[in-house]
C-alpha positions in Angstrom: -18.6 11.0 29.2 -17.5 10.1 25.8 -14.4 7.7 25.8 -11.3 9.9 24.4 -10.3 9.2 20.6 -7.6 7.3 19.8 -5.5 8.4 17.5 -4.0 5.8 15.1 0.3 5.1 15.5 2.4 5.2 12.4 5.6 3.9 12.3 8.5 6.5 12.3 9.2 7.1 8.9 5.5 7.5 8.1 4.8 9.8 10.7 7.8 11.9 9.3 6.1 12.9 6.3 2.3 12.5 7.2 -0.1 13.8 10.1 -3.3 12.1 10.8 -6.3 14.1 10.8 -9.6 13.7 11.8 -12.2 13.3 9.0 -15.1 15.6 9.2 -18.7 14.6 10.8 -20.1 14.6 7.3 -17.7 11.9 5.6 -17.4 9.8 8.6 -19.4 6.6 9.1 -17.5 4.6 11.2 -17.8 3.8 15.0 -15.4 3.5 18.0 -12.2 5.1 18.9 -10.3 4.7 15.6 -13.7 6.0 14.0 -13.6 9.7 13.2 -10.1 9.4 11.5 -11.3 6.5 9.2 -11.8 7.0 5.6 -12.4 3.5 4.9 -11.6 0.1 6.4 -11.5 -3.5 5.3 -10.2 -6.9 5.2 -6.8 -5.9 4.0 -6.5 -2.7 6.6 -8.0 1.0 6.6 -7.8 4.1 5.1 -7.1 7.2 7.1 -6.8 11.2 6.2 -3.7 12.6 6.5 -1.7 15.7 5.5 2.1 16.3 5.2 3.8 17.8 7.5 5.8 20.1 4.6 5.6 20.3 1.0 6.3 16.7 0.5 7.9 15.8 -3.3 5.1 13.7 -4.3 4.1 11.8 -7.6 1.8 15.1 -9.2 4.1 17.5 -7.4 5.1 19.3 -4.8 1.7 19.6 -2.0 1.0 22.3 1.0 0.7 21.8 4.1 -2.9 21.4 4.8 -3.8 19.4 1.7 -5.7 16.6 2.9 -4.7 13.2 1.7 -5.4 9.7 2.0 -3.3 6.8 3.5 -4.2 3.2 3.0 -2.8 1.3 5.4 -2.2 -2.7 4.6 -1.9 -4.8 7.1 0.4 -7.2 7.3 1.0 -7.6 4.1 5.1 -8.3 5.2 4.7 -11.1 7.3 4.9 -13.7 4.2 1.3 -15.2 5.0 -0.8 -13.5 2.5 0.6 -14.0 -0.7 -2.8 -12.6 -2.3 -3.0 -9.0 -0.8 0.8 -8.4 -1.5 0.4 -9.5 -5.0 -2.5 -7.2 -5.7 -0.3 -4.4 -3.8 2.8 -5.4 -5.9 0.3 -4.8 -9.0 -1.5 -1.7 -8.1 1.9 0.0 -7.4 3.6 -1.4 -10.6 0.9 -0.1 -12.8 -0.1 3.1 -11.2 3.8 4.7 -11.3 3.6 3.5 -14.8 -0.1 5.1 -15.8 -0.8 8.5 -15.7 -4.3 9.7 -16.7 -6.7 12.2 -15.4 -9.7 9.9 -14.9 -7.4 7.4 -12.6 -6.7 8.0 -8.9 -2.9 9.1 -8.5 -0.7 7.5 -6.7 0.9 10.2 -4.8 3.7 8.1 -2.3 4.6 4.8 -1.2 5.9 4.3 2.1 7.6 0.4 2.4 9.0 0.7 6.9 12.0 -0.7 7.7 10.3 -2.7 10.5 7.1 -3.9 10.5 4.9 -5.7 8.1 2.0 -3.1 7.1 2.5 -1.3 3.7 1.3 2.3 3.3 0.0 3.6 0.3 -0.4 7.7 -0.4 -3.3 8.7 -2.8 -4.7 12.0 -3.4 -8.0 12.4 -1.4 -11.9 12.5 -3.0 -14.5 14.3 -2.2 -16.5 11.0 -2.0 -17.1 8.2 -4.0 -19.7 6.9 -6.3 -21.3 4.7 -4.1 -22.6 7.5 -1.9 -23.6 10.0 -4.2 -26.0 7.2 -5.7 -27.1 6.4 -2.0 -28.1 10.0 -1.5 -29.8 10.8 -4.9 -27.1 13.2 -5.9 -27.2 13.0 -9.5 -29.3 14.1 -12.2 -28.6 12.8 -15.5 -26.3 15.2 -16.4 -24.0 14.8 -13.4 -24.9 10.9 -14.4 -23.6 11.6 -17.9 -20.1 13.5 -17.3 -19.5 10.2 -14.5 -20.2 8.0 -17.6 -18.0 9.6 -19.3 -14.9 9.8 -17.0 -15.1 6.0 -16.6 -15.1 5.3 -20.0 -12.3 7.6 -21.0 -10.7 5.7 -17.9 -11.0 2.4 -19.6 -10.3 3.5 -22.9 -7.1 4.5 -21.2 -6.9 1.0 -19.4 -7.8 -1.3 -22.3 -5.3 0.6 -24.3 -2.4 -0.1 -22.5 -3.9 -4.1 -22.5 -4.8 -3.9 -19.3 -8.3 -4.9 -17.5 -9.9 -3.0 -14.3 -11.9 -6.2 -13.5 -13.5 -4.8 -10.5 -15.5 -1.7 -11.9 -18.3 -0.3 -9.5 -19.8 2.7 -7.5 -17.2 2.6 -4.4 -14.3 2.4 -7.0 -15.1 5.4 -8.5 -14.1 8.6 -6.7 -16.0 11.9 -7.2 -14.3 15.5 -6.6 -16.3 18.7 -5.6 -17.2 19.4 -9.4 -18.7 16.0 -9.8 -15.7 14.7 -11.6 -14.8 11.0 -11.8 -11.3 9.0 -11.4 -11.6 5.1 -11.0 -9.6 3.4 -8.4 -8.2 0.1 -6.7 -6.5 -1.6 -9.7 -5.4 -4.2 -7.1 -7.0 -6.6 -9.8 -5.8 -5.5 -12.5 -4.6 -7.7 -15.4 -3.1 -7.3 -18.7 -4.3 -9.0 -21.5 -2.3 -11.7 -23.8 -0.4 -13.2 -21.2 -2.1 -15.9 -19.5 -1.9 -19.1 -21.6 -3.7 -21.6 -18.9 -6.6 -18.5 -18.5 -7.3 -16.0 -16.1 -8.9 -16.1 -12.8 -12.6 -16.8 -12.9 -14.2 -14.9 -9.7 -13.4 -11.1 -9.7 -15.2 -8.1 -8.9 -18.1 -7.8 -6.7 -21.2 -10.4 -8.3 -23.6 -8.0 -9.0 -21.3 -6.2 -11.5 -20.3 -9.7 -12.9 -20.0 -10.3 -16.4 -22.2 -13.9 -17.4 -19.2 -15.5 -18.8 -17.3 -14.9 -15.1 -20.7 -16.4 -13.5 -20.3 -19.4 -15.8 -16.1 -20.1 -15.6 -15.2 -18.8 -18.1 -10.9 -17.7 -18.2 -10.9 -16.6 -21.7 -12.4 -13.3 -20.9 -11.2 -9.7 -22.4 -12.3 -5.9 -22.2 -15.9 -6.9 -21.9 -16.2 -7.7 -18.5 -14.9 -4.0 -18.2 -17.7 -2.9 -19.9 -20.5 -5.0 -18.4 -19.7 -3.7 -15.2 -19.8 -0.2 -16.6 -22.7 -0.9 -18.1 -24.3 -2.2 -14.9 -23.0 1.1 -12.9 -24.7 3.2 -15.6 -28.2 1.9 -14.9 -27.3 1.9 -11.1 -27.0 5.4 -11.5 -30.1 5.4 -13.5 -32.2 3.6 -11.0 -30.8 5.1 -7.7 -29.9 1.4 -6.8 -28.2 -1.5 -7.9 -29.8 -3.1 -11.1 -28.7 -6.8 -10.3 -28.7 -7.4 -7.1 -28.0 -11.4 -6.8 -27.1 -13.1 -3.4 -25.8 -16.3 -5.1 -24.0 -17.1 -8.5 -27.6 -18.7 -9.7 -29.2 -15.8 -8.7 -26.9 -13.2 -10.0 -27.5 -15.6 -14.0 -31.1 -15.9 -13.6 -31.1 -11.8 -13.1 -29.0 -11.3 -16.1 -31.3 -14.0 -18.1 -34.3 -12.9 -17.5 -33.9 -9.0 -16.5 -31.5 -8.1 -18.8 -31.6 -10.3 -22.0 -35.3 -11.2 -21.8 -34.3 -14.7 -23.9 -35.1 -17.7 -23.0 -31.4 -19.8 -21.9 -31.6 -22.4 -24.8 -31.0 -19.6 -27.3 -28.5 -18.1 -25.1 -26.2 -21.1 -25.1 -24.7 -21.2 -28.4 -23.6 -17.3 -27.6 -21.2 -18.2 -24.4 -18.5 -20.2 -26.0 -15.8 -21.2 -24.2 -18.7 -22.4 -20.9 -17.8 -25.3 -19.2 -20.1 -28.1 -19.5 -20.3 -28.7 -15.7 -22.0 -26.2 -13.7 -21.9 -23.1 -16.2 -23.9 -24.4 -18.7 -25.9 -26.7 -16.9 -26.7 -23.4 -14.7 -27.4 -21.3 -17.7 -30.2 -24.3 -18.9 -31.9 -23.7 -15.3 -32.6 -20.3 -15.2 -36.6 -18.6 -15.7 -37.6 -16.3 -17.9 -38.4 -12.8 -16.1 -39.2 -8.9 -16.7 -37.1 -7.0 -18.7 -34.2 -4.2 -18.4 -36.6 -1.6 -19.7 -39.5 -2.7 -17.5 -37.3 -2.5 -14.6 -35.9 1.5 -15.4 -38.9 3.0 -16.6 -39.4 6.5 -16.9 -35.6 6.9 -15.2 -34.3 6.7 -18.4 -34.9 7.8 -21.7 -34.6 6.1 -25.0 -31.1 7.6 -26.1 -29.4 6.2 -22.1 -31.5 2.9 -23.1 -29.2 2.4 -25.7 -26.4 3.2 -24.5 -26.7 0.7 -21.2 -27.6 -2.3 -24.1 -24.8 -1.4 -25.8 -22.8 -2.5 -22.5 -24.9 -5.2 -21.7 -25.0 -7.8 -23.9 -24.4 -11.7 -23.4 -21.7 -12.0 -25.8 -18.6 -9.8 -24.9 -18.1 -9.5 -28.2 -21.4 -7.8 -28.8 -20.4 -5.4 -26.5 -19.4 -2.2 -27.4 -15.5 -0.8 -26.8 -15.4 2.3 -24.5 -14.0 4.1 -27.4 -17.0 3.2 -29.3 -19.2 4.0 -26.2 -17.4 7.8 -26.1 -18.9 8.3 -29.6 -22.8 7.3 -28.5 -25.0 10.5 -28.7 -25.8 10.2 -25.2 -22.6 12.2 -24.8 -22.3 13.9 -27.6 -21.9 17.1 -25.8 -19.2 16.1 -23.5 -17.1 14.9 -26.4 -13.0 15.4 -26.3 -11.1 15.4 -29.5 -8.7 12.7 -27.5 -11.9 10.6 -27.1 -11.0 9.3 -30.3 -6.8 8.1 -29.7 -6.0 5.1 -27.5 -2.9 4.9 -25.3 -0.6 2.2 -26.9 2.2 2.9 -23.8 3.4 -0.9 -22.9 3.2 -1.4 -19.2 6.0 -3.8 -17.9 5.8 -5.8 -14.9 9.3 -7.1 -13.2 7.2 -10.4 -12.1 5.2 -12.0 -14.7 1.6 -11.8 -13.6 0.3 -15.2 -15.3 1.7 -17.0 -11.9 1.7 -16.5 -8.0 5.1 -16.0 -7.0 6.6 -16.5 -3.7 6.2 -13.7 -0.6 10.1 -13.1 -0.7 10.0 -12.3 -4.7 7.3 -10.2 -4.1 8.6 -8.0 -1.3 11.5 -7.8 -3.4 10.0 -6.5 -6.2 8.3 -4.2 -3.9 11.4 -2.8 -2.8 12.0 -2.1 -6.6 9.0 -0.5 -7.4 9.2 1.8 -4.4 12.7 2.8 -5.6 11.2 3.2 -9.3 8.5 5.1 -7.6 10.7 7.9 -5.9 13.0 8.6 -9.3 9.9 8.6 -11.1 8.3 11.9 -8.4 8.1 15.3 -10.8 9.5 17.5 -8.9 8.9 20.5 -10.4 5.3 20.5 -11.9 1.6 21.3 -10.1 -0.1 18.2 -11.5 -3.0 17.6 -10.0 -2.7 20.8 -7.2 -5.3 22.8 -7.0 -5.3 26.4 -8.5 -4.7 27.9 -4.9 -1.7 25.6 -4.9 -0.2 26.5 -7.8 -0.7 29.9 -7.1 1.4 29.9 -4.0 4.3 27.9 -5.1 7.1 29.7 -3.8 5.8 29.2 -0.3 5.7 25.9 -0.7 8.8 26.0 -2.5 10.1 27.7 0.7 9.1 24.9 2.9 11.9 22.9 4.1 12.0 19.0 2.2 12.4 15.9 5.0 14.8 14.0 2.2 17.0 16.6 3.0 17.2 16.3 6.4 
């Protein structure tokens, strides 16, 4: 007899506004008793579906009933011990109430207990992510195109505002039903221009690494953005990832010889800013191998060739912007006439974010944002609802709103 499921406990004024629900067979891969209501789980806590219990005032509007959602739930993050994970919350929060783009997850709620230490984070639910598409050979390249797209007009929107994704890949992009993309997890996301001592070397997963992060560099900019991109582009290509490193010297030695096809002595004079011990050194090591073209083949054609070299090239500023990248004749036909303007909107931050601040300033900043977050709630417009939503708005208007309990 199979053990009964055990459904997760919320703290009361989460479980005011949210039901959990089990996630169906097909989007479910997890195990146990916890497993068929998790969306995702990890090191800083687990994602579970929800819905609201009545037409909750969210960030994009006002939602039925039975639209599914999807709670992150951070462990922990209270207690004072993990300064990291609550700065990278403080961040996503701060910059996603501030950003509002149709190619970036939304933020629909933010839920901060009165007791407790986890935080609870409200986001509007995808159909799956980009990760598993590619696993199950879901796209064709014009399904690969329009993703290309999205992220790029994504990052345009990003690098506009100054600000850097830094950990661009398949499982941070979310798909809808039509195919449609919407980046998420800016938990590492920087702005640019404010770090006089450098940024943080190691970010994002290695195999979507820029070289200058694999060799320490901190005077980085957009280009790691777009390597990444670049490297999620040929992924898509290729049905599986096109640098798949299990060390840093691996991870160079792929980009070296797969990608550049140039022997590192000519490479060396391109990567300024390497330090001398270990990057360098590292870069002097590394063999000559096949090349980026040998590698894809036949899965792509000269025009998507192009377009991945544009994105992967060893200086970053060889690279080509995402604006630039919008204009390639690759997608020509999916062109916008906003392709061509950049979002110049100044995103402010209460805590600087050159410097790690202490737990306490954090949680109070927190407690700021949250407020921020709730005046900020539009509660009159659709937003991201569906058409069936919007088309029965006076039922939901109808429904009775918990803040006015």
């Amino acid at each position: 007899m199979a053990a009964p499921l055990e459904q997760p406990i919320l703290p009361p004024e989460v479980a005011a506004r949210y039901e959990v629900v089990q996630v169906p067979p097909e989007r479910s891969s997890f195990q146990g008793s916890l497993g068929s209501y998790l969306l995702g789980e990890g090191s800083y806590g687990q994602v579970l579906m929800v819905r609201p219990l009545s037409a909750l005032r969210l960030k994009s509007g006002r939602r039925r009933k039975h639209e599914s959602l999807a709670l992150k739930r951070c462990f922990g993050c209270l207690d004072h011990s993990d300064v990291t994970t609550l700065r990278r919350i403080y961040r996503e929060v701060s910059v996603l109430r501030q950003l509002q783009h149709e190619n970036i997850v939304v933020l629909e709620d933010v839920i901060f207990p009165s007791h407790g230490t986890d935080i609870f984070l409200v986001f509007e639910l995808a159909e799956q992510d980009l990760a598993r598409a590619i696993s199950r050979n879901e796209l064709d390249q014009p399904a690969q195109c329009r993703v290309a797209c999205d992220v790029l007009r994504a990052l345009k929107y990003l690098h506009g505002a100054s600000l850097l994704h830094r950990d661009v890949k398949p499982s941070n992009v979310l798909l809808d039903a039509h195919g449609s993309a919407k980046l998420c997890d800016l938990g590492l996301v920087r702005q640019i221009g404010f770090y006089p001592r450098g940024l943080t070397e190691y970010v994002g997963m290695r195999w979507y690494r820029a070289p200058e992060l694999l060799l320490g560099s901190q005077r980085y900019n957009f280009g790691v953005d777009i390597w990444a991109f670049g490297c999620v582009v040929a992924e898509m290509a290729l049905g599986r990832p096109v640098l798949p490193g299990i060390s840093a010297e691996e991870q160079l030695g792929l980009i070296v010889g797969l990608v550049l096809g140039r022997r590192p002595d000519e490479l060396e004079a391109e990567l300024p800013g390497i330090p001398e011990e270990g990057g360098a050194r590292l870069l002097r090591t590394q063999p000559l191998g096949s090349t980026l073209e040998a590698r894809l083949g036949s899965n792509v054609d000269s025009s998507a060739m192009d377009f991945i070299r544009r994105c992967l090239q060893l200086s970053a500023d060889d690279r080509c912007t995402a604006m630039k990248l919008l204009q390639h004749p690759l997608l020509a036909k999916l062109r916008k006439d906003t392709d061509d303007q950049l979002f110049m909107e100044p995103i402010t931050m209460a805590l600087k974010d050159g410097q790690v601040h202490s737990p306490e300033l954090y949680t109070e900043a927190l407690t700021a944002e949250v407020k921020l977050f709730e005046d900020h709630k539009d509660p009159g417009s659709c937003g991201s609802c569906s058409s069936s939503e919007a088309s029965s708005s006076d039922e939901a208007k109808e429904e009775q709103d918990p803040r006015n309990d």
